[in-house]
Each structure stands twice: as structure tokens, then as C-alpha cells.
PAVEXKOL-580996 format. One record per residue (C-alpha): residue number from 1; residue in three letters; x, y, z. Coordinates in Angstrom, 2 decimals. Layout:
BEGIN
NUM ALA X Y Z
...
! end
This chain:
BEGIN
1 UNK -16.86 -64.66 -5.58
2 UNK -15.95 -64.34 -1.92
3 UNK -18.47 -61.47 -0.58
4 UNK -17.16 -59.64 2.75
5 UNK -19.80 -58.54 4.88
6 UNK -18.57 -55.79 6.64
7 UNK -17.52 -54.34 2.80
8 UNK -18.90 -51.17 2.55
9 UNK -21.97 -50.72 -0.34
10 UNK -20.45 -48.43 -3.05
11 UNK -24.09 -47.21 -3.88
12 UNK -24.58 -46.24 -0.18
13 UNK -21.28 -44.85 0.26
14 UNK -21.91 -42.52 -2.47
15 UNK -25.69 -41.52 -0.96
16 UNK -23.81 -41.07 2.46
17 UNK -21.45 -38.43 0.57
18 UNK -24.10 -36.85 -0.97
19 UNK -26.03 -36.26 2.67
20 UNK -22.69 -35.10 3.93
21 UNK -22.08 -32.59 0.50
22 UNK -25.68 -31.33 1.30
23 UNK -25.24 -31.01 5.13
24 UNK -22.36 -29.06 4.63
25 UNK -24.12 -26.88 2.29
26 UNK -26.76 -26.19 4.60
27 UNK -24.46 -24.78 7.05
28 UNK -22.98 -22.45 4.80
29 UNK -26.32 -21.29 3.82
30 UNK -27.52 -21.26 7.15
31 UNK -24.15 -19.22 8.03
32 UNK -24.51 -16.48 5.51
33 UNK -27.92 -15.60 6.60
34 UNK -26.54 -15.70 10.35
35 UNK -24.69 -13.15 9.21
36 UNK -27.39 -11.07 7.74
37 UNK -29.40 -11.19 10.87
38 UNK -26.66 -10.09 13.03
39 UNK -25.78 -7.33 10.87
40 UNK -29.60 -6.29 11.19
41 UNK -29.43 -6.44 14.91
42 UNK -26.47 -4.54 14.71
43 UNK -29.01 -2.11 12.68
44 UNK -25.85 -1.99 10.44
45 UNK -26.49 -1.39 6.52
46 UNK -26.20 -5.05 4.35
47 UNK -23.96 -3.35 2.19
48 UNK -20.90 -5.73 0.20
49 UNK -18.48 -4.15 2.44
50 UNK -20.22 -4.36 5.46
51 UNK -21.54 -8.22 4.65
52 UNK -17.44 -8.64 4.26
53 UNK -16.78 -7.34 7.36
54 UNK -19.33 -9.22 9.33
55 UNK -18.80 -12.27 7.11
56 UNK -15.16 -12.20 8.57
57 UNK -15.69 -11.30 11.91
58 UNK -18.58 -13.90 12.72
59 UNK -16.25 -17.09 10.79
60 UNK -13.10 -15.77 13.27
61 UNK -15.71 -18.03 15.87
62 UNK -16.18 -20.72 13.62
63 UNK -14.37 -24.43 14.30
64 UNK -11.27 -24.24 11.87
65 UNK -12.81 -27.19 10.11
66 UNK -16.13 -25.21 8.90
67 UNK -13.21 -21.80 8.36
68 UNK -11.45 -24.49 6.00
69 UNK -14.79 -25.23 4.44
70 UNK -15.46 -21.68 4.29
71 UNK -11.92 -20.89 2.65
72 UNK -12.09 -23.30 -0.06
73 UNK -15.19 -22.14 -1.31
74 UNK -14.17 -18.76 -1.50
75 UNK -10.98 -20.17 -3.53
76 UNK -12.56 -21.63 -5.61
77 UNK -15.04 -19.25 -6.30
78 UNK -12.40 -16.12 -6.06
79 UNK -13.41 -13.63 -9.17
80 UNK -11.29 -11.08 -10.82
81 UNK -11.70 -7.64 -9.46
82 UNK -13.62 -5.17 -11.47
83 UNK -10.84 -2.19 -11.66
84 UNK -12.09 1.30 -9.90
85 UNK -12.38 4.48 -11.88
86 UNK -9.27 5.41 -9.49
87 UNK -7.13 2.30 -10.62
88 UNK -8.25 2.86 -14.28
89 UNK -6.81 6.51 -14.10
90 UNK -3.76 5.76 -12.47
91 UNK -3.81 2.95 -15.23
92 UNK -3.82 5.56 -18.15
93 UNK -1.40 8.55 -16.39
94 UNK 1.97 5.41 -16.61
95 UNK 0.80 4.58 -20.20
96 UNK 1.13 8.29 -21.13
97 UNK 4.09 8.52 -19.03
98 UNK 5.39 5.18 -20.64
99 UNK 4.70 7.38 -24.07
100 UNK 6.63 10.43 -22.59
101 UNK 9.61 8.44 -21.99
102 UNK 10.24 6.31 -25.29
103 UNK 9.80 9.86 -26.66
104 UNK 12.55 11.36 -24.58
105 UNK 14.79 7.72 -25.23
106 UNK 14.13 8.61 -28.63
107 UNK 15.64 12.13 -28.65
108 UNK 18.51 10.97 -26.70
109 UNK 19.31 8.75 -30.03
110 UNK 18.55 11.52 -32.44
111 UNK 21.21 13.54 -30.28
112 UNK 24.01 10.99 -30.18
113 UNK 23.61 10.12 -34.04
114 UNK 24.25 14.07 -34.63
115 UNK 27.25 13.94 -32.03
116 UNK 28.50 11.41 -34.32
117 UNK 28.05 13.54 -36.98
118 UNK 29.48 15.99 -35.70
119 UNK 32.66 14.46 -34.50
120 UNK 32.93 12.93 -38.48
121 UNK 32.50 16.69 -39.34
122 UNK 35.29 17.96 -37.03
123 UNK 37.69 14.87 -38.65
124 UNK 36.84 16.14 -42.17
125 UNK 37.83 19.43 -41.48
126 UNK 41.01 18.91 -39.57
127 UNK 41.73 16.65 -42.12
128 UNK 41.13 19.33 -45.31
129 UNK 43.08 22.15 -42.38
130 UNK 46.48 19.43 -42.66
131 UNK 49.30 21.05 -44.87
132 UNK 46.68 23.52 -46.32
133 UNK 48.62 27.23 -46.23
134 UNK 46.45 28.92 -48.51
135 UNK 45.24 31.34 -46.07
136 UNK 41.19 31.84 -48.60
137 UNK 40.60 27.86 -48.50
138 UNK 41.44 28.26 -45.07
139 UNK 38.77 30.85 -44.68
140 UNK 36.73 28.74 -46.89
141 UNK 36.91 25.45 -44.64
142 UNK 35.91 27.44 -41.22
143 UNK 33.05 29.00 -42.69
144 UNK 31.78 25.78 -43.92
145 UNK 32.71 24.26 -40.76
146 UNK 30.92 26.94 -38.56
147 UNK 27.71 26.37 -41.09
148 UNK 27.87 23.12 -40.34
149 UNK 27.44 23.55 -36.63
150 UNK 25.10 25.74 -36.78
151 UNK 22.85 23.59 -38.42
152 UNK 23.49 20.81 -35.96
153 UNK 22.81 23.03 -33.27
154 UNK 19.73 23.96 -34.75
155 UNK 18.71 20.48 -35.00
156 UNK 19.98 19.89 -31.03
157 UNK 17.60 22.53 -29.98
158 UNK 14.90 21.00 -31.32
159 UNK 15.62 17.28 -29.01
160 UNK 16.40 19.52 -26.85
161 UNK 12.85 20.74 -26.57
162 UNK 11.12 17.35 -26.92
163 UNK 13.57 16.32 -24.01
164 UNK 12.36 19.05 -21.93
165 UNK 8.38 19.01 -22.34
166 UNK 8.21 14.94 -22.39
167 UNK 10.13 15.17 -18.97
168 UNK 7.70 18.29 -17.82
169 UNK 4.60 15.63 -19.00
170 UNK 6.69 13.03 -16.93
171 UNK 6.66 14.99 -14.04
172 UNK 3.27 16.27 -13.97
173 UNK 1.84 12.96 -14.47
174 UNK 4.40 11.59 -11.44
175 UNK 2.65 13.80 -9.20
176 UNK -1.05 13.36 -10.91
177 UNK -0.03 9.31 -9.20
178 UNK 1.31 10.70 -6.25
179 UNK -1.93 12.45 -5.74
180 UNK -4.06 9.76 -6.01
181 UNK -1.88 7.39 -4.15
182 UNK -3.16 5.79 -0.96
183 UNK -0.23 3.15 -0.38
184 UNK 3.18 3.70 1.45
185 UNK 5.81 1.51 -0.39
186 UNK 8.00 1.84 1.70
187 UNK 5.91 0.17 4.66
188 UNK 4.02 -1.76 2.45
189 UNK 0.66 -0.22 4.00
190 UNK -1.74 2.49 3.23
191 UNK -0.25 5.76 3.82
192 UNK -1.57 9.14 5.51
193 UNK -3.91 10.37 2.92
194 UNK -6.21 7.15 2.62
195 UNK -6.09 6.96 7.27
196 UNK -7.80 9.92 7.05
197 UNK -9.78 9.32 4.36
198 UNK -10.99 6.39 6.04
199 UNK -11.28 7.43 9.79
200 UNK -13.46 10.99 8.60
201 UNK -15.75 7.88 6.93
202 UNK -15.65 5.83 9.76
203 UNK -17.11 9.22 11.61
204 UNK -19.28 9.82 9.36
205 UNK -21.08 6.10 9.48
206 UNK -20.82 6.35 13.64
207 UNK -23.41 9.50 12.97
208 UNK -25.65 7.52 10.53
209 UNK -25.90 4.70 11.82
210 UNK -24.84 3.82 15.76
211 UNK -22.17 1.22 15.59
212 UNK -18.40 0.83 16.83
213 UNK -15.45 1.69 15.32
214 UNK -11.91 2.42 16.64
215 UNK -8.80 3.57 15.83
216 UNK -5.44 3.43 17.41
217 UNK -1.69 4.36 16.68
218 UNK 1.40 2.39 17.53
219 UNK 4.92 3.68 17.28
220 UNK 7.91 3.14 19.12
221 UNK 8.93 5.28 22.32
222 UNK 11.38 8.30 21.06
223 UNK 13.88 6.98 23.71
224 UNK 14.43 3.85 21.81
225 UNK 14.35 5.00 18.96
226 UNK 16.97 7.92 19.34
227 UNK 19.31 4.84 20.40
228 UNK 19.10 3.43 16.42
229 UNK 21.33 6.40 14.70
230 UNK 21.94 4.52 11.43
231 UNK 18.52 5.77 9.12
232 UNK 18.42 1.94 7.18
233 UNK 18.34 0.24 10.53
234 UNK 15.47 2.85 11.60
235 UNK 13.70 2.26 8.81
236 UNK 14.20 -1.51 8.91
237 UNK 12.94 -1.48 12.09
238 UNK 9.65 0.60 11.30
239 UNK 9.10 -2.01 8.57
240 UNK 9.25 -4.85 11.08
241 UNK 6.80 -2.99 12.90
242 UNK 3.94 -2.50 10.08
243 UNK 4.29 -5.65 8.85
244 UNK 3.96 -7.29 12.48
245 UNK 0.64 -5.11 12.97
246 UNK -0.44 -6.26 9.22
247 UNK 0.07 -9.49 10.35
248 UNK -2.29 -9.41 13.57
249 UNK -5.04 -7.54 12.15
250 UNK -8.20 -8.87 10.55
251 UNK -8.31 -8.65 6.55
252 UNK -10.92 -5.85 7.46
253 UNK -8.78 -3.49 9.62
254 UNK -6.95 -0.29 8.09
255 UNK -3.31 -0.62 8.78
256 UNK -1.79 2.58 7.50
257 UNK 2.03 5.01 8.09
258 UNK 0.89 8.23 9.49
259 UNK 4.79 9.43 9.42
260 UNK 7.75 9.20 10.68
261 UNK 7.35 5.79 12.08
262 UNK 3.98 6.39 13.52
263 UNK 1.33 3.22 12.56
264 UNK -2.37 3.30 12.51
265 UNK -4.71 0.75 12.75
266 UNK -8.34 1.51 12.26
267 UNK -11.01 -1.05 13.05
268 UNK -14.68 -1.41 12.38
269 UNK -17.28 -2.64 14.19
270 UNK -15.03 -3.18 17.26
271 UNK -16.40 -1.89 20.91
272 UNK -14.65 -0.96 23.40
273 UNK -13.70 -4.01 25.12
274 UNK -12.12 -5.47 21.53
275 UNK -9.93 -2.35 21.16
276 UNK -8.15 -2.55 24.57
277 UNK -7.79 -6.35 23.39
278 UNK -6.41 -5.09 20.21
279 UNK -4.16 -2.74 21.70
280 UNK -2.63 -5.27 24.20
281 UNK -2.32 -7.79 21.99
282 UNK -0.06 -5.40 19.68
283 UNK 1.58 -4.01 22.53
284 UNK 2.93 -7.16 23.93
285 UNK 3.74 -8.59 20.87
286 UNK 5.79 -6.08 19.69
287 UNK 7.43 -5.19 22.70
288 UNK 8.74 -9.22 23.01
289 UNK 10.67 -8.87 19.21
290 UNK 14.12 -8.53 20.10
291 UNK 15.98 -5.66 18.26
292 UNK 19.79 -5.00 18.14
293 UNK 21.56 -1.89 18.74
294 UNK 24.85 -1.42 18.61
295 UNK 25.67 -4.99 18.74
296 UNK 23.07 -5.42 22.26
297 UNK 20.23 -7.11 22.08
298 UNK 17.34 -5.47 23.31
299 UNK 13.35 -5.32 23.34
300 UNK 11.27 -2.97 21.02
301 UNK 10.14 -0.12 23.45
302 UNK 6.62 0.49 22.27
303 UNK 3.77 2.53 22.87
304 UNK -0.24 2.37 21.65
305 UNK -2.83 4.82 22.38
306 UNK -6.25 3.45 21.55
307 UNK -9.81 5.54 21.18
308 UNK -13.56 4.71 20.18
309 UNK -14.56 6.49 16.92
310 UNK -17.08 8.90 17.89
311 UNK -19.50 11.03 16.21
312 UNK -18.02 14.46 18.53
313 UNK -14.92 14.66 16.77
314 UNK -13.78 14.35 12.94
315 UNK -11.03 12.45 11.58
316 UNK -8.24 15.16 11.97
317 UNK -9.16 15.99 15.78
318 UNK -9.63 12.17 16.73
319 UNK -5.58 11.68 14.93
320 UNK -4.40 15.54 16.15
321 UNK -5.80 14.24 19.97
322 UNK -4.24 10.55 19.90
323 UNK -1.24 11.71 18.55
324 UNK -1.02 14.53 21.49
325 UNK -1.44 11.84 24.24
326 UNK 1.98 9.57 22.22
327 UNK 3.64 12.55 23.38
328 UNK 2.09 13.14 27.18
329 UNK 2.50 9.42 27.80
330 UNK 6.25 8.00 26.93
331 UNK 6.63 7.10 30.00
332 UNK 3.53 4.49 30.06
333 UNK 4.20 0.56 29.69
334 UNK 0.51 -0.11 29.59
335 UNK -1.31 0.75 26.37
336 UNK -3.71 4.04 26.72
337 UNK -6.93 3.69 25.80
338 UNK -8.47 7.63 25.33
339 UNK -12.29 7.91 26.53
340 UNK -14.35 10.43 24.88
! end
């Protein structure tokens, strides 16, 4: 046997793998408690959500090789979601709902088998009525005709009345979802209920603890937007723009429909200097998406208004005040940022 010298050793190859496995592993160990320490610098809580947060934030700086490495692990080691006591009683109201209905289906049936009947019952007759003068069988064959629907109406009522509370359970447990909702499905974001949900928390960790947060709404100018008259192509257009600010945001930002085409983005541990970033970023890159009108091409007229979270005002002054200065500032091409 010919032996090539520059052949590498199969038993060294495999110890050179190993070093490399091991290396890597180091760094990712080495990584997560980076993150630990800078979330105790921060003097920020090492809660799950906030170790997410961080976690996220401080691999955005990693080289995309280690982000790969970092990806594949979390693939790989991806778990199923423990359900929330919100999810698991949303869960049970469309089960009972689902319960509701097959009842009401099942009434439906019951009523068209005894409209059946009835329309044999209304042949039977007519047919006894045919060439029948004898004015006391006559008589005879309407009373027993009229009992007859009588007791078929009597038995209507009764689907009648399963119909009606299964639909009134239907509807209460509709709006028992609605209530707990926090998504728009139309948008395909969260909607107004969970944005201020989240900002009046966001407010209330500023107090506790000392750290950034920000918020800012996005929305295009009311000149532009009174040029789109057909509703579809309005809302079309206020989809394109949620799921274009879904799309830049980090998996930790709150991207959420305040109403009537007014978006929300809300971001955590992000200073000052990272929210005017954020807001330019958004700004120009919805205002280069080309949007027709009319048959004319045009650009999205947009407009942000930024602010810091602070600990001064709660959720519904911080939205009431951004949402103030949309108005006041139309006319701006730069995106506002609000100081306190």
C-alpha cells in the first residue's frame, strides 16, 4: 500500500473536530454569561423575558457565522410552548361555542324534517279534500288538519328556542374572545388593547428599575391618504405598512394597530439615540415603497413621531400626547422625536 504523506490522519482529524466542537461551545457559554453581566450593568432584572431581550439584542453584534451557530442551536433545541391560562380560556370559550353550534345545526335538521312533514301532511289532506262534497268529512279533514299543525308548531317552538339560546351562548362567548383578544387580524399585529397594555408596563418597569424604553407611531400623512378613495386599496395599503414595520423590527419590539391606520412600535431597552435610528430607518423605508393611485405611481407619504418611555407620564398620556403631535406636524418630512 502506497501511503501519501500529506494524507490527512483520520484519528487527528477527528481530535481537531472535537477542539473545534468544544471551542465553539465555549463561546456560546462564554456568550450567555456576557449577556448576564450586561444585563447586571444595565441593573436590569435576569428575568426569561428580559435574558430574551438582551440575548437578542447583544447576538444583532455578533459575526453572522457565530448568529448561524447561535440559530441552529436554538432550532434544534426549540421546545413546545407551555399554553397561558389566557390561551387555555380562549381554548375552552370555541369548544363551547363549537358545542353551541352543532346544537343549533342540529335544530335546523329537526326543523326541516317537520317541514317535510308538514308539506306530506298538506298533500294528504288536499288529497282526502279532491271530489269530497260531503260538507261533515269536510269539517272533519280541516280540523284534523289544523290539529296537525298545531302540533308541529308546537314542536317548531321548541327548535325554535334551542336556536335562539345556543346563538345567545354563541354570541356571548364571541365577545368573551373578543375581550381577551390582543391581535388585529386584519393587520396581522397586536391590536390597541395589548399597546397599551404593554406601554403602561413598559412605564411601570422605567419607575422600578431605570432603563430605556420607547415607543413610536407611524401612519401615513392624511393628505395621501384622502387621495386612496377605494376602502380595499386603503386597507391594502395599511397592511403593506404593518407588515413592512414587522419586518424591520427586532423579534422583541411590540408592533401593534392603534386604529384607523395608525401603527405602533414599542421598543425596550432602546435609548434615545436607537429610537431616532429606529424612526429614520422606518421613515425612509416606507416612504421609498411606491404606491399607485389612480393608475400614478407615487411614494407612500409617511409620518413617525418617536418618544422615550418615561416614568412622568402613563401609557394613555404618552399615546394621547404622540398622537396629538401626528396631527400638529403633517407637514414634517423628518421624523419627530418628542422630548420629555
Amino acid at each position: 500500500m502506497i501511503k501519501i504523506d500529506n494524507a490527512p490522519d483520520p484519528k487527528k482529524k477527528a481530535v481537531e473536530t472535537k477542539h473545534v466542537l468544544e471551542k465553539e461551545k465555549v463561546d456560546i457559554y462564554r456568550f450567555s454569561e456576557n449577556v448576564l453581566h450586561e444585563l447586571s450593568d444595565d441593573n436590569v432584572p435576569s428575568t426569561p423575558n428580559n435574558y430574551s431581550i438582551y440575548f437578542e439584542k447583544m447576538l444583532d453584534r455578533q459575526p453572522d457565522e457565530f448568529r448561524k451557530e447561535i440559530g441552529d442551536i436554538i432550532v434544534a433545541n426549540s421546545e413546545i410552548l407551555v399554553p397561558t391560562n389566557g390561551n387555555i380560556s380562549i381554548e375552552k370559550e370555541i369548544k363551547q361555542g363549537f358545542i353551541q353550534i352543532k346544537s343549533m345545526l342540529q335544530a335546523v335538521v329537526l326543523i326541516y324534517k317537520n317541514l317535510g312533514i308538514m308539506r306530506g301532511l298538506v298533500q294528504k289532506r288536499m288529497d282526502a279534500l279532491k271530489n269530497n262534497t260531503n260538507i261533515l268529512a269536510l269539517q272533519n279533514i280541516l280540523s284534523a288538519f289544523n290539529h296537525d299543525l298545531i302540533k308541529l308548531n308546537s314542536l317548531m317552538d321548541k327548535h325554535l328556542d334551542v336556536i335562539k339560546v345556543s346563538y345567545d351562548e354563541v354570541a356571548k362567548m364571541l365577545k368573551s374572545i373578543e375581550e381577551q383578544s390582543i391581535y388585529d387580524t386584519t393587520y396581522d399585529v397586536y391590536n390597541k388593547k395589548f399597546l397599551v397594555a404593554t406601554v403602561q408596563s413598559e412605564v411601570e418597569a422605567v419607575k422600578r428599575y431605570g432603563y430605556n424604553a420607547s415607543f413610536l407611531l407611524v401612519r401615513a400623512k392624511d393628505r395621501f391618504t384622502n387621495r386612496v378613495k377605494n376602502l380595499k386599496e386603503r386597507n391594502n395599503m395599511y397592511k403593506a405598512i404593518s407588515q413592512l414595520i414587522l419586518r424591520t423590527s427586532r423579534r422583541s419590539d411590540i408592533v401593534a394597530h392603534y386604529g384607523d391606520g395608525c401603527f405602533a412600535m414599542v421598543m425596550k431597552y432602546t435609548d434615545e439615540n436607537g429610537t431616532k435610528q429606529a424612526g429614520s430607518r422606518i421613515l425612509n423605508m416606507l416612504s421609498s415603497i411606491p404606491w399607485k393611485i389612480d393608475g400614478e405611481e407615487c411614494k407612500l407619504d409617511i409620518q413617525v413621531v418617536s418618544s422615550m418611555i418615561t416614568k412622568t407620564r402613563s401609557a394613555e398620556e404618552l399615546i394621547s400626547y404622540s398622537l396629538d403631535q401626528l396631527i400638529l406636524t403633517q407637514d414634517d418630512e423628518q421624523p419627530i422625536f418628542l422630548g420629555e
